[in-house]
C-alpha positions as CSV (number, residue, x, y, z in Angstrom):
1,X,23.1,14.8,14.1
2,X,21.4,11.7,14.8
3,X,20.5,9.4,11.8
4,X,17.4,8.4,11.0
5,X,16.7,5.2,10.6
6,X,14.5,4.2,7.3
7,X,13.9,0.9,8.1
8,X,10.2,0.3,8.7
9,X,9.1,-2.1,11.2
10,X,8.5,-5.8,10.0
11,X,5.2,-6.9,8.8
12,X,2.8,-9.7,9.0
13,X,2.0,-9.8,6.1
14,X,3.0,-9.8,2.2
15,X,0.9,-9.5,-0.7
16,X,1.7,-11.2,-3.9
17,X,0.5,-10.3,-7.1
18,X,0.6,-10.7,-11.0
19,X,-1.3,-9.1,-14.0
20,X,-1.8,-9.6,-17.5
21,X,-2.1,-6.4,-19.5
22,X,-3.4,-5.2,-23.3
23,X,-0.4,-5.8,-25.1
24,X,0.9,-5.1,-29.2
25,X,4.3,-7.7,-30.6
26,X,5.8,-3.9,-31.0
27,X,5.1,-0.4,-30.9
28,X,4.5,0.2,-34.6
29,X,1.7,-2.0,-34.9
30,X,-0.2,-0.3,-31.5
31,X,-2.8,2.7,-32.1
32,X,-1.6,5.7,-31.3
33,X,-1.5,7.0,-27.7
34,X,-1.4,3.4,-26.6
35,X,-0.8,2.3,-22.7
36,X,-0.8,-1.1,-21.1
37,X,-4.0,-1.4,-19.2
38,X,-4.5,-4.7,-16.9
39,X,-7.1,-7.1,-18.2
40,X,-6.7,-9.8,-15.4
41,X,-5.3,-9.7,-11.5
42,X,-4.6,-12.5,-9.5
43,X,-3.6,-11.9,-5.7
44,X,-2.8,-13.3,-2.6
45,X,-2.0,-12.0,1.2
46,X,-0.4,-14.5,3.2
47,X,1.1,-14.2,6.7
48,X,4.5,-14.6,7.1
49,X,4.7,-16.3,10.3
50,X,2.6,-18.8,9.4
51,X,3.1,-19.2,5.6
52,X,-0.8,-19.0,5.4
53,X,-2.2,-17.7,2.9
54,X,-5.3,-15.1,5.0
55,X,-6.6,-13.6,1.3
56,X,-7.5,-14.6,-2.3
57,X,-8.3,-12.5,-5.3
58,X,-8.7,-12.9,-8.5
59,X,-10.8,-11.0,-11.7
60,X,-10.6,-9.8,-15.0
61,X,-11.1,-6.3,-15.6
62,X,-12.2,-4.4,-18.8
63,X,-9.8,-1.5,-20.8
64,X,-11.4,1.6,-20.6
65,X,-9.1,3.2,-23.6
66,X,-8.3,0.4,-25.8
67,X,-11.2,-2.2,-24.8
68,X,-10.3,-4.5,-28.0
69,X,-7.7,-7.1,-27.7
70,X,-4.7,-7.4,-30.1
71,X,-4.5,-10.9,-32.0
72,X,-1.0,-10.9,-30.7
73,X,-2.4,-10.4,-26.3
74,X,-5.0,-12.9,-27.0
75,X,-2.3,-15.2,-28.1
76,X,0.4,-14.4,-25.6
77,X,-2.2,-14.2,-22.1
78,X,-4.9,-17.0,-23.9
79,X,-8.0,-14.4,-22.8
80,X,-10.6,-14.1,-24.6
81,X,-12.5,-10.7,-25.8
82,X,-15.3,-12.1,-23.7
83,X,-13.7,-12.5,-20.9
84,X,-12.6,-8.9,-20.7
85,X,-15.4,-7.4,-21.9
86,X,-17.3,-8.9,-19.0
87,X,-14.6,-7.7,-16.4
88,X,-14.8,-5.6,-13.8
89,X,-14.7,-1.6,-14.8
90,X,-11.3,-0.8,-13.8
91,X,-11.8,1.6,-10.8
92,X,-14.1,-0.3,-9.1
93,X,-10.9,-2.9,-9.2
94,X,-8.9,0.4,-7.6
95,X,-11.3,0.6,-4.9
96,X,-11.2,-3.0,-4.1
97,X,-6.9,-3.6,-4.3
98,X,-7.3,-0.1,-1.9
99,X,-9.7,-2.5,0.5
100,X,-7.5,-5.1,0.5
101,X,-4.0,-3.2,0.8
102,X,-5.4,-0.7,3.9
103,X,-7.1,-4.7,5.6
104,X,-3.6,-5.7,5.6
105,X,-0.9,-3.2,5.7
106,X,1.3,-5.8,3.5
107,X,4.9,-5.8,2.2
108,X,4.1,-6.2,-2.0
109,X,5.6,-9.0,-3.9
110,X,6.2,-9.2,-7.3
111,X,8.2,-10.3,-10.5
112,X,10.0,-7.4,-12.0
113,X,8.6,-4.0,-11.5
114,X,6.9,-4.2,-14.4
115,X,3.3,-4.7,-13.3
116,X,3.6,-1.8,-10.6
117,X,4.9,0.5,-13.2
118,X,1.9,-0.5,-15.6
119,X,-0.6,-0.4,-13.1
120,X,0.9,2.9,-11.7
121,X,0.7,4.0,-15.5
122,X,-3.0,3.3,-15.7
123,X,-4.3,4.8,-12.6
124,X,-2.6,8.0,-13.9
125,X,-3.9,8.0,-16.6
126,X,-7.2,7.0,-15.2
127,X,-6.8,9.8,-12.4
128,X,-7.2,7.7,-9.8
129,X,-4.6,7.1,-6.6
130,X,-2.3,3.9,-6.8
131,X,-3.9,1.6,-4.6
132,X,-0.7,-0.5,-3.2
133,X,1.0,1.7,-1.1
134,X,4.3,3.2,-0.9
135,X,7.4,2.0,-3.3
136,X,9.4,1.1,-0.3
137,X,7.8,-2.1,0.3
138,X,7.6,-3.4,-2.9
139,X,9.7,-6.6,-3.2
140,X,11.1,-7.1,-6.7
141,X,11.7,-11.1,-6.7
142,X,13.6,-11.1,-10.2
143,X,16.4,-8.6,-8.8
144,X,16.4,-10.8,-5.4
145,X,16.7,-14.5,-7.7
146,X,19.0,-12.9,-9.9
147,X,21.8,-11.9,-7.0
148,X,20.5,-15.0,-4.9
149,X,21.3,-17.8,-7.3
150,X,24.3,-15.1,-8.8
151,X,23.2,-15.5,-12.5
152,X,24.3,-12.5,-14.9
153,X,21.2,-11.6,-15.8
154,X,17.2,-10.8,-15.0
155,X,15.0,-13.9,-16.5
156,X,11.4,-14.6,-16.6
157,X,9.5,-16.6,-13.6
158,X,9.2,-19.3,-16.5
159,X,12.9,-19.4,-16.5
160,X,13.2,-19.3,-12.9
161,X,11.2,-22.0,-12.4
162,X,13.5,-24.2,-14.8
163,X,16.8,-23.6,-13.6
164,X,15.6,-24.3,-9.7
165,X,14.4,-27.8,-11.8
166,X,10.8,-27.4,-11.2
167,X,8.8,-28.0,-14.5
168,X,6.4,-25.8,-15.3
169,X,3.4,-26.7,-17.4
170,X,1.3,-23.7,-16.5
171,X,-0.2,-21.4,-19.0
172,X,0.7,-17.6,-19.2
173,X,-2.3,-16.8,-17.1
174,X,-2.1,-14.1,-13.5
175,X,-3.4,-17.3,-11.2
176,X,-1.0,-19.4,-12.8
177,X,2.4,-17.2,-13.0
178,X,0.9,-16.1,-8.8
179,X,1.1,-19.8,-8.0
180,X,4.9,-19.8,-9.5
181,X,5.8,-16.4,-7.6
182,X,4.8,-17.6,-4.2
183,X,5.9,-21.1,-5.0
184,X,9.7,-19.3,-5.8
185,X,9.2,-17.3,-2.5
186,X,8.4,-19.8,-0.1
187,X,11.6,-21.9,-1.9
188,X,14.1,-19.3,-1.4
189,X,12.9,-19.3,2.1
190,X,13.3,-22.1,2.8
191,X,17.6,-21.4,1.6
192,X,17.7,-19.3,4.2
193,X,17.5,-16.6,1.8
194,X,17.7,-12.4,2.9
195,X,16.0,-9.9,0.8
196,X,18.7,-7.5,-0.7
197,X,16.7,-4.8,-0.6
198,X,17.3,-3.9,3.0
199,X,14.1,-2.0,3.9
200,X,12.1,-5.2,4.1
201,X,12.3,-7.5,6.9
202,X,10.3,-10.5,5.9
203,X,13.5,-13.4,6.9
């Protein structure tokens, strides 16, 4: 029998993003029946051919289950209650990542799987459809730096940043750890670089 092949063809485009979510220090001092809901989104879609970015977006978005900010989130992320209490309602920000996703027909970029698994987390418990596609073109740049530079373990973008030599004075904020992530991206690039993950062809 003939093999398949599960490769899908190469796309334009890829789609980087990064959240901030409602966070607790630890699990004992959360409310009960806790989940991390995103609070702020920063995005952008930019063609890989060109290195263009073709898409911006960026908004805060207001907790529908636990709307009130731990001391410790406000700290860690530096928003304010205001600011997510005067967010967007968190399926209209569904409907709009849908828009932008079905526009473009990306590959998804991110740090760690962490803020797909979170968002995935909220729009199931929201009852709503995850709006970024299938899991087999989600790039998961920590794994990639990790085997690239052939370090032992998984570190933050922060740290990333440092040991490529770049400083980073940028706050803990989605724009600002989006500009580091498609900063990192565009570096390794540039090192002639080939995505481990086989299913994506973005060299």
């Amino acid at each position: 029998m003939k093999r398949l092949n599960r490769i899908p063809p190469k796309r334009k485009y890829a789609l980087f993003y990064e959240t901030e979510f409602t966070c607790y220090e630890n699990s004992n001092a959360a409310p009960e029946g806790f989940y991390n809901e995103p609070i702020e989104i920063a995005l952008k879609v930019v063609d890989l051919e060109t290195g263009k970015p073709v898409k911006y977006y960026e908004t805060m978005i207001k907790p529908d289950a636990f709307p009130t900010l731990s001391v410790f989130c406000k700290q860690l992320t530096r928003i304010k209650q205001s600011e997510v209490d005067n967010g967007v309602p968190f399926e209209q920000l569904i409907n709009e990542l849908t828009e932008i996703y079905e526009t473009y027909n990306p590959y998804i970029v991110t740090w760690s799987h962490r803020d797909k698994e979170w968002l995935m987390q909220a729009c199931s418990k929201a009852n709503v459809p995850f709006p970024l596609g299938p899991f087999s073109i989600h790039l998961d740049m920590a794994n990639e730096f990790k085997i690239f530079s052939r370090i032992p373990r998984h570190i933050t973008l922060r740290e990333a940043f440092e040991f490529m030599g770049i400083r980073d004075n940028l706050a803990h904020r989605a724009g600002d750890e989006l500009y580091k992530l498609v900063r990192l991206f565009e570096h390794m690039r540039k090192e002639r670089w080939t995505p481990v993950s086989k299913i994506l062809k973005i060299s």
